[in-house]
TIPATOR-55393 format. One record per residue (C-alpha): residue number from 1; residue in one letter; x, y, z. Coordinates in steps of 0.5 Angstrom, whole numbers, padded with zeros to 4 digits. Each point is the difference from the previous one (the first is absolute). Example, Ala and Ser with C-alpha at 12.3 -4.5 7.8 and 13.67 -1.06 7.14 Angstrom:
- 1,A,0025,-0009,0016
- 2,S,0002,0007,-0002
This chain:
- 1,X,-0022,-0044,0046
- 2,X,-0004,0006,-0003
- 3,X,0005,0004,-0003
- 4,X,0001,-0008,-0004
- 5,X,-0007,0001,-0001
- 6,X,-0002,0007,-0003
- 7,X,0008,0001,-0005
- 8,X,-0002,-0003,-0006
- 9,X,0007,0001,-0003
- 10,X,0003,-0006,-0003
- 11,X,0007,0002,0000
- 12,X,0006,-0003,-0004
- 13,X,0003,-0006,0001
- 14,X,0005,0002,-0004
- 15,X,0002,0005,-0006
- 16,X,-0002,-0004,-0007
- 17,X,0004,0004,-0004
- 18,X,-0004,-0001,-0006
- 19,X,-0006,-0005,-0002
- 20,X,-0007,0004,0002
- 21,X,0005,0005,0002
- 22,X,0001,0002,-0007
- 23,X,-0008,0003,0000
- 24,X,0001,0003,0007
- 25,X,0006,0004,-0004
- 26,X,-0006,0001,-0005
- 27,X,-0006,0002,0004
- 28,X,0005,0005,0004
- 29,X,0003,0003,-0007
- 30,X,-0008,0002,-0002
- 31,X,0000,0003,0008
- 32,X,0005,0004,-0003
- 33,X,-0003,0003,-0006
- 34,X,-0006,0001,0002
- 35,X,0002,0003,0007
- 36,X,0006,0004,-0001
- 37,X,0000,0000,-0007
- 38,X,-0007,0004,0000
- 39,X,0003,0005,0005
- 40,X,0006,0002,-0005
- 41,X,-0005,-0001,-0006
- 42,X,-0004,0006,0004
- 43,X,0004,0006,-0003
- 44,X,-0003,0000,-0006
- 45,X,-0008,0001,0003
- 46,X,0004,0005,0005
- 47,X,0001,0006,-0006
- 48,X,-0008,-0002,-0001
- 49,X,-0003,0000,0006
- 50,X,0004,0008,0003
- 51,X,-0003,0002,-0006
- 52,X,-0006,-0003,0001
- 53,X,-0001,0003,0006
- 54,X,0004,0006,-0001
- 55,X,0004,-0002,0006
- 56,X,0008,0001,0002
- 57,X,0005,-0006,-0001
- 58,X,0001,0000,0008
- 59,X,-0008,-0002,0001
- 60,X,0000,-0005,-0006
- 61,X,0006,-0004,0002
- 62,X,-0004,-0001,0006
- 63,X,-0004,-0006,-0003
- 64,X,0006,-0004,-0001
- 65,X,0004,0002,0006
- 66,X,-0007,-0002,0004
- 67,X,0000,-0006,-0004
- 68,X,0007,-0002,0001
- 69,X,0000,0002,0008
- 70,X,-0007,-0005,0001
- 71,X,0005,-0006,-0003
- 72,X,0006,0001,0004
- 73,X,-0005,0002,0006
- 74,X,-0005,-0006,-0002
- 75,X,0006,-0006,0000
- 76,X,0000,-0001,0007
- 77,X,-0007,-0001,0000
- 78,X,0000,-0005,-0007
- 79,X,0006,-0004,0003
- 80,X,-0004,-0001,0007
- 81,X,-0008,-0002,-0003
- 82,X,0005,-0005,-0006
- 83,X,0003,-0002,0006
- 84,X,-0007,-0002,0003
- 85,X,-0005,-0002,-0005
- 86,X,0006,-0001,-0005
- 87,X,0003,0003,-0006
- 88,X,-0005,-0002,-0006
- 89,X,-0007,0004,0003
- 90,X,0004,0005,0003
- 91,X,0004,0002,-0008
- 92,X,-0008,-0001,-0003
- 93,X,-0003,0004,0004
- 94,X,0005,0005,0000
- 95,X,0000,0000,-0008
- 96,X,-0008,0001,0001
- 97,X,0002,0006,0003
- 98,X,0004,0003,-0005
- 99,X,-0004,-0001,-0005
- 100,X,-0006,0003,0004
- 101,X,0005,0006,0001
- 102,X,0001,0001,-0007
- 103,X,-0007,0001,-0002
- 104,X,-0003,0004,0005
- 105,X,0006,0004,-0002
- 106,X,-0002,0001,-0006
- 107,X,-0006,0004,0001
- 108,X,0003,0003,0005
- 109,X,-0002,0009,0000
- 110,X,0005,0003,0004
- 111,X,0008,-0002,0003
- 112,X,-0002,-0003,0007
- 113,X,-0005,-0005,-0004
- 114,X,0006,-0001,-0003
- 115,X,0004,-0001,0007
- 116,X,-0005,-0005,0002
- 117,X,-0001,-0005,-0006
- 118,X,0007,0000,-0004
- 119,X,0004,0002,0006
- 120,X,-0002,-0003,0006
- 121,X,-0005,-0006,-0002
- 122,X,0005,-0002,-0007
- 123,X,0005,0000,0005
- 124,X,-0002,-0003,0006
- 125,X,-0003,-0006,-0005
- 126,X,0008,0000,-0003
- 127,X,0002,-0001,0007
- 128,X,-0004,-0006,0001
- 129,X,0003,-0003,-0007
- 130,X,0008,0002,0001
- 131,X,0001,-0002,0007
- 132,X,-0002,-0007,0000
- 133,X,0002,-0002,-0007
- 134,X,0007,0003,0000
- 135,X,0000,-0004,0008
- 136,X,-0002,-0006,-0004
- 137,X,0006,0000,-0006
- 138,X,0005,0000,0006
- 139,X,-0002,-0006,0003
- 140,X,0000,-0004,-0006
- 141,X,0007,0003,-0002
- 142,X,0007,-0001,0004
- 143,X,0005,-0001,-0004
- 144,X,-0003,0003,-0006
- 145,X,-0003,0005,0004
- 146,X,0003,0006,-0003
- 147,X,-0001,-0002,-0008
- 148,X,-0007,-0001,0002
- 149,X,-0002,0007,0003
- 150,X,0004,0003,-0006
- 151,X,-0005,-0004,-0005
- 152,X,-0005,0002,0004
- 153,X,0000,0007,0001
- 154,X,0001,0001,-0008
- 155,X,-0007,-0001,0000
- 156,X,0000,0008,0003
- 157,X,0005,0002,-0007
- 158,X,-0003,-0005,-0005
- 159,X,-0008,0003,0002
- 160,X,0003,0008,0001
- 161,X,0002,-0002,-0008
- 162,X,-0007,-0003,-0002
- 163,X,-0004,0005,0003
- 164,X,0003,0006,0000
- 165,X,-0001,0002,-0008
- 166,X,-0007,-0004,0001
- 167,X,-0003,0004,0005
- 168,X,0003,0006,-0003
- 169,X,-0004,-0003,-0006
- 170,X,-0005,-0001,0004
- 171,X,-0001,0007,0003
- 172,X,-0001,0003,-0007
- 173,X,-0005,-0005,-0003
- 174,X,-0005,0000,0007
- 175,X,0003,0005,0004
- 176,X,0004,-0001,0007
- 177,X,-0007,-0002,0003
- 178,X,-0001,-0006,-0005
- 179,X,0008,-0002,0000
- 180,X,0000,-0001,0008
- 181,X,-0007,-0003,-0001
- 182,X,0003,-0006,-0004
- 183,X,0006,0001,0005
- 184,X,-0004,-0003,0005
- 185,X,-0003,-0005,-0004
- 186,X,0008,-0002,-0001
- 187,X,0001,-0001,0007
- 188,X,-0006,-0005,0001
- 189,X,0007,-0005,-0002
- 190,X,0003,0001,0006
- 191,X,-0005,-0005,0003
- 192,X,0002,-0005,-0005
- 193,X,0007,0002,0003
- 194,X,-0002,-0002,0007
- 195,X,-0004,-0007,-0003
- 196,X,0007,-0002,-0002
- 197,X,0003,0000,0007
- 198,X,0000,-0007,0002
- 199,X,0003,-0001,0008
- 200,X,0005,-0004,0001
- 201,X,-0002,-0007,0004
- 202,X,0004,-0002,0007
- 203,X,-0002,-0004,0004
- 204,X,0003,0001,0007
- 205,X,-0001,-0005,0006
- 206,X,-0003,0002,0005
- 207,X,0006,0000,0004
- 208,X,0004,0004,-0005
- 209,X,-0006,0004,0000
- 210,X,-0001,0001,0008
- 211,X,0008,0002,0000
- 212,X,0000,0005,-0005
- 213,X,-0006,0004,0003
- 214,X,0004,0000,0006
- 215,X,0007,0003,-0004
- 216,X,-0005,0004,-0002
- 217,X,-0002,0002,0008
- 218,X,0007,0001,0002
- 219,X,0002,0004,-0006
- 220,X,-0006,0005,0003
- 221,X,0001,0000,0007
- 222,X,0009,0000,-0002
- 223,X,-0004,0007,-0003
- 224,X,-0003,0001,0006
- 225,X,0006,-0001,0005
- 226,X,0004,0005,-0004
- 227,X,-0005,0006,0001
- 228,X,-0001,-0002,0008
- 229,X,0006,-0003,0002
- 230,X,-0003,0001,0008
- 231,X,-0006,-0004,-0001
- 232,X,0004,-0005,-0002
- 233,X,-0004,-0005,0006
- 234,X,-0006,0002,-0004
- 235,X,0001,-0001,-0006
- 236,X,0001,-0007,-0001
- 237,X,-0007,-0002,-0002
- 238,X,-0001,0003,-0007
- 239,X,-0006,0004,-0002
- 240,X,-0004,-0003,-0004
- 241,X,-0002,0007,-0003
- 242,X,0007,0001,-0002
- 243,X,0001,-0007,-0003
- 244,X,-0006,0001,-0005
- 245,X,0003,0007,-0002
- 246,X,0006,-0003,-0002
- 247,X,-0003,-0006,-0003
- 248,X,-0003,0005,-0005
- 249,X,0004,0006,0000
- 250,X,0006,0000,0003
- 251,X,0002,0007,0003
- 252,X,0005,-0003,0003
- 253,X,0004,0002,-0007
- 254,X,0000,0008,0003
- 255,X,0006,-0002,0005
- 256,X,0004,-0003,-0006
- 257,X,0005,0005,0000
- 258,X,0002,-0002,-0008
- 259,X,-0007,-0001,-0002
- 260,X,-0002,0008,0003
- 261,X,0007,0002,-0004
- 262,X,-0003,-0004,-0007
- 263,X,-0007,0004,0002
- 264,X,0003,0007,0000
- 265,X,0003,-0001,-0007
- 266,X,-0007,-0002,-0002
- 267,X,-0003,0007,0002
- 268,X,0005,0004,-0005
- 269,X,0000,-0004,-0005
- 270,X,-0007,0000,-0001
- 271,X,0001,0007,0001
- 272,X,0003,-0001,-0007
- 273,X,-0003,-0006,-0003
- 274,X,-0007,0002,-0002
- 275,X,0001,0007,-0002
- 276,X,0004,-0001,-0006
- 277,X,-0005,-0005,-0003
- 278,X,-0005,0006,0000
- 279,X,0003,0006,-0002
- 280,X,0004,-0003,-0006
- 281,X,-0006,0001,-0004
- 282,X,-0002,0007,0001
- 283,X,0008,0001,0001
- 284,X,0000,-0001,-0006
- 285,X,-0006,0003,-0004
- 286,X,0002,0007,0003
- 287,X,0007,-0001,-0004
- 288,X,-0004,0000,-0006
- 289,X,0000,-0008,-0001
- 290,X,-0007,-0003,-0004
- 291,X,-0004,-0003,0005
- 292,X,0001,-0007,-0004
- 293,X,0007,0001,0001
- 294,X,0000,0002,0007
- 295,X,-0004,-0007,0002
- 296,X,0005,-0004,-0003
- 297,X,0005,0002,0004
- 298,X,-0003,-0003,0006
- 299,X,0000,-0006,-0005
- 300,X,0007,0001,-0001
- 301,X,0001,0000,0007
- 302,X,-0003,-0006,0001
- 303,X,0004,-0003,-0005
- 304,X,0007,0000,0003
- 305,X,-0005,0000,0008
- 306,X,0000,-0008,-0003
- 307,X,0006,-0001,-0002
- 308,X,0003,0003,0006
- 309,X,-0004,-0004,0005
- 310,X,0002,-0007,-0003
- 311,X,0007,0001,-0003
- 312,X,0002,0004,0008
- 313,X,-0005,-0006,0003
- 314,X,0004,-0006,-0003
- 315,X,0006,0004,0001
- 316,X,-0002,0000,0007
- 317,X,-0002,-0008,0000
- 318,X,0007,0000,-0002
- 319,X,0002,0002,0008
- 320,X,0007,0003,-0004
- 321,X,-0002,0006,0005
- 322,X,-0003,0001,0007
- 323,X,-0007,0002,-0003
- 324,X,0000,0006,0004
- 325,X,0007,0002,-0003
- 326,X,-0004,0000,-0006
- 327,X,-0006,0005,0002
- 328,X,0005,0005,0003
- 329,X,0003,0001,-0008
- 330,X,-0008,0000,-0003
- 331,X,-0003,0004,0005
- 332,X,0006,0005,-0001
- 333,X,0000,0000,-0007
- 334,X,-0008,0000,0000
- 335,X,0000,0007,0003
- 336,X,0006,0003,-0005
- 337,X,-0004,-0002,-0005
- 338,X,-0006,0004,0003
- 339,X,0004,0006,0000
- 340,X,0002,0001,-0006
- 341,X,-0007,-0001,-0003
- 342,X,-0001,0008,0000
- 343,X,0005,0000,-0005
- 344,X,-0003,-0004,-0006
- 345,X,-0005,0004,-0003
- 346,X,-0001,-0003,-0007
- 347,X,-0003,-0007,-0002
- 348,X,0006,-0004,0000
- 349,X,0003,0003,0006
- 350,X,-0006,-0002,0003
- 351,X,0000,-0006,-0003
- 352,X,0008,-0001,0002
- 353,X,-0002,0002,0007
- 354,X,-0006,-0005,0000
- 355,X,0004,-0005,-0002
- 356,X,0006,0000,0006
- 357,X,-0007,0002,0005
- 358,X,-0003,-0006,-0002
- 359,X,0007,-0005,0000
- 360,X,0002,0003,0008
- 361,X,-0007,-0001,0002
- 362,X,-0001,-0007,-0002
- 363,X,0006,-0001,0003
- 364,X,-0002,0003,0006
- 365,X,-0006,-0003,0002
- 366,X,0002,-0007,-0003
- 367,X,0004,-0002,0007
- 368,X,-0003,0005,0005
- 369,X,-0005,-0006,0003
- 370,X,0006,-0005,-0001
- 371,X,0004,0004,0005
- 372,X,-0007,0001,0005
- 373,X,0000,-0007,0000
- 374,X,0008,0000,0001
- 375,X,-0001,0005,0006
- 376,X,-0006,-0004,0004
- 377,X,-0001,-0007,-0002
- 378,X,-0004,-0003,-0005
- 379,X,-0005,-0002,0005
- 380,X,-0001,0007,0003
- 381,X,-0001,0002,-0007
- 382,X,-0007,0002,0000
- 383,X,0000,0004,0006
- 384,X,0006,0003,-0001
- 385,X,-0002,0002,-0009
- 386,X,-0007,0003,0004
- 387,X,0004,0004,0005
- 388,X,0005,0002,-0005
- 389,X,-0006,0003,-0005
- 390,X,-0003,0003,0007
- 391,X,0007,0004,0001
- 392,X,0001,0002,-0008
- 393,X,-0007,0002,0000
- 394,X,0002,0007,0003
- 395,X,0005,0000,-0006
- 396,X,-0006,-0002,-0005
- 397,X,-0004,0005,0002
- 398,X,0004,0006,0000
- 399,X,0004,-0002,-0006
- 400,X,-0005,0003,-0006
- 401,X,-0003,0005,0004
- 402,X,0007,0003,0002
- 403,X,0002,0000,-0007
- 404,X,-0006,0004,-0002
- 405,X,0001,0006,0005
- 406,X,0007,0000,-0003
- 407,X,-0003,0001,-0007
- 408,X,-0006,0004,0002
- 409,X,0005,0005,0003
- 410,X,0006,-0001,-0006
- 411,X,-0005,-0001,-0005
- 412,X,0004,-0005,-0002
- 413,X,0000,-0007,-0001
- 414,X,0008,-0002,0001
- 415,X,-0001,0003,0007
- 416,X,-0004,-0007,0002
- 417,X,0005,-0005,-0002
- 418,X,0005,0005,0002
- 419,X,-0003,-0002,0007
- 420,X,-0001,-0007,-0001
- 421,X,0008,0000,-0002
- 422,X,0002,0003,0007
- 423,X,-0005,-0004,0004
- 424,X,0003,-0007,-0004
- 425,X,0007,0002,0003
- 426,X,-0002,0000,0006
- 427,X,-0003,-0006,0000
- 428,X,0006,-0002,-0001
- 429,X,0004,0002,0006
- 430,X,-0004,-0005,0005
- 431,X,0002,-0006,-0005
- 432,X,0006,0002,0001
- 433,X,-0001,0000,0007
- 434,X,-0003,-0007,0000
- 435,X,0006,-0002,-0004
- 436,X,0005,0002,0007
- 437,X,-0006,-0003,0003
- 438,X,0002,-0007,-0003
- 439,X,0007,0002,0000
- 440,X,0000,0000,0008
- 441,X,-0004,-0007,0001
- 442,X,-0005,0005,0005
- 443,X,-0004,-0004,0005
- 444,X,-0006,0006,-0001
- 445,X,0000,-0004,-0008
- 446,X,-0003,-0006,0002
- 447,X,-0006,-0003,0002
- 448,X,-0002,0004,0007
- 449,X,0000,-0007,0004
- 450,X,0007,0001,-0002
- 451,X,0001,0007,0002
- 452,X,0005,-0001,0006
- 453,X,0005,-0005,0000
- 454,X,-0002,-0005,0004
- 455,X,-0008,-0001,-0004
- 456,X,0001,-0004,-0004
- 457,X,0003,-0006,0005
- 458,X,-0005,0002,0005
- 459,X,-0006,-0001,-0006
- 460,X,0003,-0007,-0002
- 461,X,0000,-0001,0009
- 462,X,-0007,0001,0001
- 463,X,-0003,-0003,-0007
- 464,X,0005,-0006,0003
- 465,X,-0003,0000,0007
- 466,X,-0007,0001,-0004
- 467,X,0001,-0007,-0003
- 468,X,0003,-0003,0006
- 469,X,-0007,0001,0004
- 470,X,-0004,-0002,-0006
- 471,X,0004,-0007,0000
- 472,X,-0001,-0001,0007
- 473,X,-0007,0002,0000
């Protein structure tokens, strides 16, 4: 079959739940830091670059609104080519993107250059490293599957801890043009990240193989039958066009009801979850703190971030509570703690909020990707963590930039996590109505070959007459 033929994804026999897995969760650690903790190490080149530029912190934070957005955009598009032509090239390229952003950045003469290399091609490069490794770490984990996404995502804390006091460091030694021209040296280690992503073997019988590409045939023509209920006479030879799409990309995850809830709460927390990150430093300095001191509290924050993502990540191994209970009372707790930011305006009370953000924060994002997983299957899980940073886009890159109108028009840098706070409780809402969701058992939360009642048996019905057929033949 061609669509046998052109997919070059080994898919997992089954999770190993430890052996090579362990240097998956390593590759995935350093995907972390040097994607995600970079973008929150970036506050301490924000307060150069405004002044720089002599420019408002609204247009500045584009840079990193720019840069997240491009990776929530950008997953669809790294879970599809890591799909094709397999995760290890895809992660090489994408880290010899970023480094080339990086340093085209660094001689950049205005904001837009700044837009177009650290925002858009950095970003676009993160995209390509992200997806199709954390996508990886998932297959080769099931039972510990939770653990090993909290060890993993440290690498964003760990790094953001390194880097911070060192890029400041840097920044005064060589200016912010020779700190972001080594950054982009440091992020040539995400083709080593991609060389460590070994597929897993399995080898399928022919038959098992021919059998699984028609389930997949039937889930997209019981697709195509719940949006055409009166052509249902013509709809029983599937389109190839639309097998293919799926194998890649399976948009299909859009008619999940509990998937597109999920989606929803991603757009508002990621309204609050970058702003933060960039804002904490220059907060800081306007309340008098030395910008030595003012670094470290990101270093701090990064401190708690990792004790939070792996004592709430073993806690959730644990399954003492539903996981999605669990991201409830943290994403509540996230957004209380943002708002009280404001009132702490001395280096110690700064500290102290530094220290509970970080905390709740780790806690948060250690069980997001579980409960994604928990939502769509670990099978869909690709497509589904591309979609996902596709709808949290939206989120990603109008989070800074509304912070910094607010701070614009405030004058005043707790404005912004004021707005961060807000946005995070909202996103707490739309967990809550997926905990009813699960609750009520909705039809709408299963796969769409099982949206109505009767999907199911009449899925396993025509897979039955499929191999009927193929035995007579």
């Amino acid at each position: 079959m061609e669509l046998r033929r052109k997919s070059r994804t080994v898919q997992p026999a089954g999770p190993l739940d430890g052996g090579y897995g362990w240097f998956i969760v390593l590759s995935t650690f350093l995907v972390f830091g040097l994607t995600f903790g970079v973008i929150k190490s970036f506050g301490v080149f924000f307060v150069e670059i405004q002044h720089y530029f002599a420019t408002t912190a609204t247009a500045s934070s584009w840079i990193t609104s720019i840069s997240v957005a491009t990776v929530h955009f950008g997953a669809p598009v790294g879970s599809a080519l890591s799909t094709y032509f397999g995760h290890r090239p895809v992660v090489v390229v994408g880290g010899l993107l970023s480094s080339i952003g990086m340093v085209a950045g660094s001689y950049a003469q205005d904001l837009l250059q700044l837009y177009i290399t650290v925002g858009f091609l950095t970003g676009f490069g993160y995209a390509l490293t992200w997806t199709p490794t954390v996508t990886m770490l998932g297959w080769y984990f099931e039972k510990r599957r939770p653990v090993a996404n909290a060890l993993a995502s440290t690498g964003e804390c760990i790094l953001t801890f390194i880097l911070t006091p060192s890029f400041q460091f840097m920044v005064d030694q060589y200016s912010w043009r020779g700190a972001m021209l080594i950054m982009g040296a440091l992020q040539l280690n995400l083709c080593l990240c991609g060389a460590l992503l070994r597929p897993l073997n399995r080898h399928i019988p022919p038959k098992e193989l021919e059998e699984k590409e028609h389930e997949l045939e039937l889930l997209s023509q019981s697709h195509i039958d719940s949006r055409s209920s009166n052509n249902r006479s013509d709809s029983k030879k599937s389109d190839p066009l639309n097998v293919k799409i799926i194998r890649y990309v399976d948009y299909t995850l859009i008619a999940n009801a509990r998937f597109m809830v999920y989606s929803m709460f991603g757009v508002f927390a990621a309204l609050g979850f970058f702003a933060p990150s960039l804002f904490l430093v220059p907060y800081a300095r306007s309340q008098g703190v030395e910008e030595y001191q003012a670094a470290s509290l990101m270093s701090i924050s990064a401190v708690l971030d990792l004790l939070g993502r792996v004592l709430f990540g073993w806690v959730a191994n644990l399954r003492l509570v539903k996981t999605v209970h669990q991201l409830i009372v943290t994403v509540i707790l996230l957004g209380i703690v943002l708002l009280l930011c404001p009132l702490a305006t001395t280096f110690t009370q700064l500290a102290l909020f530094s220290a509970g953000y970080g905390l709740v924060f780790g806690a948060t994002v250690s069980i997001h990707i579980t409960v994604l997983a928990e939502v769509v299957g670990v099978e869909r899980l690709g497509s589904a963590l591309g979609f996902f940073m596709l709808i949290r886009s939206s989120g990603g890159l109008l989070g800074p930039p509304l912070a910094g109108i607010f701070i614009d028009k405030m004058s005043d840098y707790g404005t912004g996590f004021l707005m961060a706070g807000v946005a995070l409780l909202v996103s707490a809402l739309f967990l809550l109505v997926l905990q009813q969701m699960n609750k009520k058992g909705t039809g709408r939360g299963k796969d769409v070959n099982l949206e109505n009642g009767k999907g199911h048996e009449d899925l396993k019905q025509r897979n039955f007459n499929f191999r009927k057929r193929n035995s007579h033949s």
